[in-house]
VMD Tcl script that draws the C-alpha trace (Angstrom):
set ca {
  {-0.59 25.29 12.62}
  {-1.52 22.32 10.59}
  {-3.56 19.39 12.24}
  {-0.96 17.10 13.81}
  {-2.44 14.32 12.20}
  {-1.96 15.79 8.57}
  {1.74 15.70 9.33}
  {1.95 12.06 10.77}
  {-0.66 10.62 7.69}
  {2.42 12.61 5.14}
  {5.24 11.41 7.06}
  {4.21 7.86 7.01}
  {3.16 7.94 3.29}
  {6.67 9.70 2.58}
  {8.21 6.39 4.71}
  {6.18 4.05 2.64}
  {7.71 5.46 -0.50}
  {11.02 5.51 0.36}
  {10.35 1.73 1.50}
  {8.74 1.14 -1.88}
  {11.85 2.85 -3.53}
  {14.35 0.77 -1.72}
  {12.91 -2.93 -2.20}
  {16.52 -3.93 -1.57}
  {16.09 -3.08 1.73}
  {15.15 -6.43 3.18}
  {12.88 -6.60 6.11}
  {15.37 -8.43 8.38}
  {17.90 -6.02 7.69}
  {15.54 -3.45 8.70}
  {14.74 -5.81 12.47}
  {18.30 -5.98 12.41}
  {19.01 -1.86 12.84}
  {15.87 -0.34 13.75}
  {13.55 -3.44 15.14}
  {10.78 -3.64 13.11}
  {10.15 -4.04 9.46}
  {7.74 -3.45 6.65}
  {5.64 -6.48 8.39}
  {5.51 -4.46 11.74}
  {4.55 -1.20 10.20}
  {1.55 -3.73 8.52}
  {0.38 -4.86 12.26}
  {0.33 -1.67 13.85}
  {-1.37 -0.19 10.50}
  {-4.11 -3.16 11.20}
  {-4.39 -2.59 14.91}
  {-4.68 1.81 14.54}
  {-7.77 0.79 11.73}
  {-8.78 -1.13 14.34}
  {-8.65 1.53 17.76}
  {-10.51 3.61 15.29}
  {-13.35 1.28 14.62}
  {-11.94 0.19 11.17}
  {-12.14 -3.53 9.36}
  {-8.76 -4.11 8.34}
  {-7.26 -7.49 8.18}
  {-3.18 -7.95 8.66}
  {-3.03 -8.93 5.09}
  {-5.01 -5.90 3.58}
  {-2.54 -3.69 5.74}
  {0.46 -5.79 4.38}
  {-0.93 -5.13 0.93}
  {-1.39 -1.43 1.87}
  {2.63 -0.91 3.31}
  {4.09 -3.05 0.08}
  {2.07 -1.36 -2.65}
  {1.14 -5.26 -3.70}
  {0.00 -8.53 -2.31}
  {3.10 -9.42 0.15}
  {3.71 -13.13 -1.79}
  {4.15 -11.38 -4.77}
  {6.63 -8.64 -3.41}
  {7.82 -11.56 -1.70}
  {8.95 -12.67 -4.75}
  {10.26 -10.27 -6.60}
  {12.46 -8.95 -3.42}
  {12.97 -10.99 -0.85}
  {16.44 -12.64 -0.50}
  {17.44 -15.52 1.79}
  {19.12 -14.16 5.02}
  {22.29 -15.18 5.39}
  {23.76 -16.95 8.76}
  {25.35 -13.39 9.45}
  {21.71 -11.74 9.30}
  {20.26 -14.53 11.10}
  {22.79 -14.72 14.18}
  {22.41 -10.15 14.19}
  {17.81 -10.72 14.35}
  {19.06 -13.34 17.35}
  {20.38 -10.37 18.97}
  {18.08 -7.68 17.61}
  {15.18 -10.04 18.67}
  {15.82 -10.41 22.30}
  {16.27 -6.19 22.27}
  {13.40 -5.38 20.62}
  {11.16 -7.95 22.98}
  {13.09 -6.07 26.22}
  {12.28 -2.57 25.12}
  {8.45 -3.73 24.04}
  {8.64 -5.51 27.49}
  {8.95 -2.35 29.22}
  {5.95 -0.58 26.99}
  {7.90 1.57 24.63}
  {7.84 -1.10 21.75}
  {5.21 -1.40 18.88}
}
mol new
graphics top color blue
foreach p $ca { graphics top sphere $p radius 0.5 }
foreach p [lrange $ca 0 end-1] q [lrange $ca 1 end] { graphics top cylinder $p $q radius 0.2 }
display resetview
């Protein structure tokens, strides 16, 4: 059996390229269905270096889940939400705090 670890370390580098092939994705869309974003997956990259006795800042583990500095993906890809996007994170918000809340959130 392969170390459990080698599977998670390829599954998240096959989700970071799929993120990094679908820049059209936006980040609140992503809140919107699943709860968290790129900009999650870049905290709780930051906060695992960090259980493990690694220096990693938030923005070096932004850098690391967008393949670039985030202000300059920022630019190329990210679109203004619309109210329709903004009134669905409302809702998607309050979820995602309850289900954190009761310790099963990121």
């Amino acid at each position: 059996m392969v170390d459990r670890t080698v599977v998670e370390a390829a599954v998240l580098r096959r989700l970071l390229a799929h993120l990094d092939a679908r820049p059209d994705v936006q980040n609140i869309d992503l809140m919107n269905l699943a709860g968290f974003c790129r900009n999650c997956l870049a905290k709780w990259y930051a906060a695992a270096a960090m259980e493990h006795g690694e220096s990693l800042t938030y923005e070096q583990a932004r850098e690391l889940v967008y393949g670039m500095p985030y202000d300059v993906w920022k630019s190329l890809h990210q679109t203004a939400a619309t109210p329709a996007q903004q009134a669905a994170f409302t809702q998607s918000a309050a979820a995602s705090l309850q289900h954190e809340q009761k310790g099963q959130g990121g």
